[in-house]
C-alpha positions as CSV (number, residue, x, y, z in Angstrom):
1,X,112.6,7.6,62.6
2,X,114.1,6.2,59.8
3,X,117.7,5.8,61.1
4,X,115.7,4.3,64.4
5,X,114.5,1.7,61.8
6,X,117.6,1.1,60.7
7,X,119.0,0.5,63.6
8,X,116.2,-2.1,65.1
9,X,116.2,-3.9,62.4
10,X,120.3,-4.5,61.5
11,X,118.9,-3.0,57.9
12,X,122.2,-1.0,56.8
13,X,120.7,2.2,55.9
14,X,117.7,1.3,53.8
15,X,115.1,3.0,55.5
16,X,117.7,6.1,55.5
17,X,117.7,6.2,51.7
18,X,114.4,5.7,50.9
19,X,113.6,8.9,53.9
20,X,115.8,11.2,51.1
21,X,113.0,10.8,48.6
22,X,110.3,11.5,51.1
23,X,110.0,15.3,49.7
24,X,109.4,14.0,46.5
25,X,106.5,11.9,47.7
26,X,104.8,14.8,49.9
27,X,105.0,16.9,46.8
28,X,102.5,14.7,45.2
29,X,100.2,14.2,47.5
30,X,100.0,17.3,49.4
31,X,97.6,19.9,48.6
32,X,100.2,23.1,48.9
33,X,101.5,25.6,46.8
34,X,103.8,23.1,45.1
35,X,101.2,20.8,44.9
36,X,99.0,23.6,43.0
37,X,101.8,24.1,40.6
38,X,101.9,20.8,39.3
39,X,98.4,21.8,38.1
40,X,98.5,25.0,36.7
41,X,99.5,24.9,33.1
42,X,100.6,28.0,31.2
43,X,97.4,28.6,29.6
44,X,95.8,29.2,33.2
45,X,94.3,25.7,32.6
46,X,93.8,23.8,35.9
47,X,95.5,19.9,34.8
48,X,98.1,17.3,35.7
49,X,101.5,18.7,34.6
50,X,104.1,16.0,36.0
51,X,107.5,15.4,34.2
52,X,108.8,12.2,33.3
53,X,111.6,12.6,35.6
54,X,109.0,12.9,38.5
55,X,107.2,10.5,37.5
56,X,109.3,8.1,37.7
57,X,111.1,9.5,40.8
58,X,107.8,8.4,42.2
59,X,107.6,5.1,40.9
60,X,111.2,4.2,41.7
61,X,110.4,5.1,45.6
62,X,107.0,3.6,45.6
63,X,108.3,0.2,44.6
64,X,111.6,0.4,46.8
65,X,109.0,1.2,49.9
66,X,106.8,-1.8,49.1
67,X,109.9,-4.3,49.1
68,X,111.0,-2.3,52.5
69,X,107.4,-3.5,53.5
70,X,108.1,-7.3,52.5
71,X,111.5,-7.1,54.0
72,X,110.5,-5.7,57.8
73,X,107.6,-8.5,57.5
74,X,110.0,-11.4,57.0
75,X,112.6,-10.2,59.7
76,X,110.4,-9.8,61.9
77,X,108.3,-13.2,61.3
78,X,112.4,-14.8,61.2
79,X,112.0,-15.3,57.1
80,X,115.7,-14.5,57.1
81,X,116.5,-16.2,53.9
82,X,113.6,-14.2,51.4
83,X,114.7,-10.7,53.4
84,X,117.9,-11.6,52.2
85,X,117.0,-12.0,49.1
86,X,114.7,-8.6,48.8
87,X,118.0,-7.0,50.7
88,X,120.0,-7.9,47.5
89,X,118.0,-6.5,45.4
90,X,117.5,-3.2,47.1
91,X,121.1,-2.9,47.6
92,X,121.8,-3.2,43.7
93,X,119.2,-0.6,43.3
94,X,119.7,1.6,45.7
95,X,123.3,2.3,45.6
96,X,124.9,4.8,43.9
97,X,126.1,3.8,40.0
């Protein structure tokens, strides 16, 4: 679906990238065994145990989908000059360093 979206909308891949960190997403909000590992500490304890690194994993998605959001808006209403500008962005952001 995502390369579908890529394609419809001349967007170069973005939709494609963000796709990778899908897993990452499901495992926060799914209610499976990974899920339930998250929240079983050591102590037997039932409570949040996210890592840094995950968390911001999550963050770093989360805010590239909400600009993919804002970008498919203004190409499809023909806001080609602030799509552009959101493009931009995501590309610095979401290429390798």
């Amino acid at each position: 679906m995502a390369k579908d979206l890529d394609n419809a909308l001349n967007m170069d891949g973005i939709f494609s990238g963000i796709a990778t960190g899908w897993k990452a997403l499901n495992g926060f909000t799914d209610s499976g065994l990974e899920q339930l590992s998250r929240y079983s500490l050591d102590s037997g304890v039932l409570a949040p145990k996210y890592s840094d690194e995950d968390a911001c994993r999550v963050l770093r998605i989360s805010e590239s989908t909400a600009l993919l959001m804002f970008l498919t808006v203004f190409r499809l209403n023909g806001m080609t000059d602030k799509a552009e500008v959101i493009e931009a962005w995501l590309g610095d952001k979401l290429s390798p360093s």
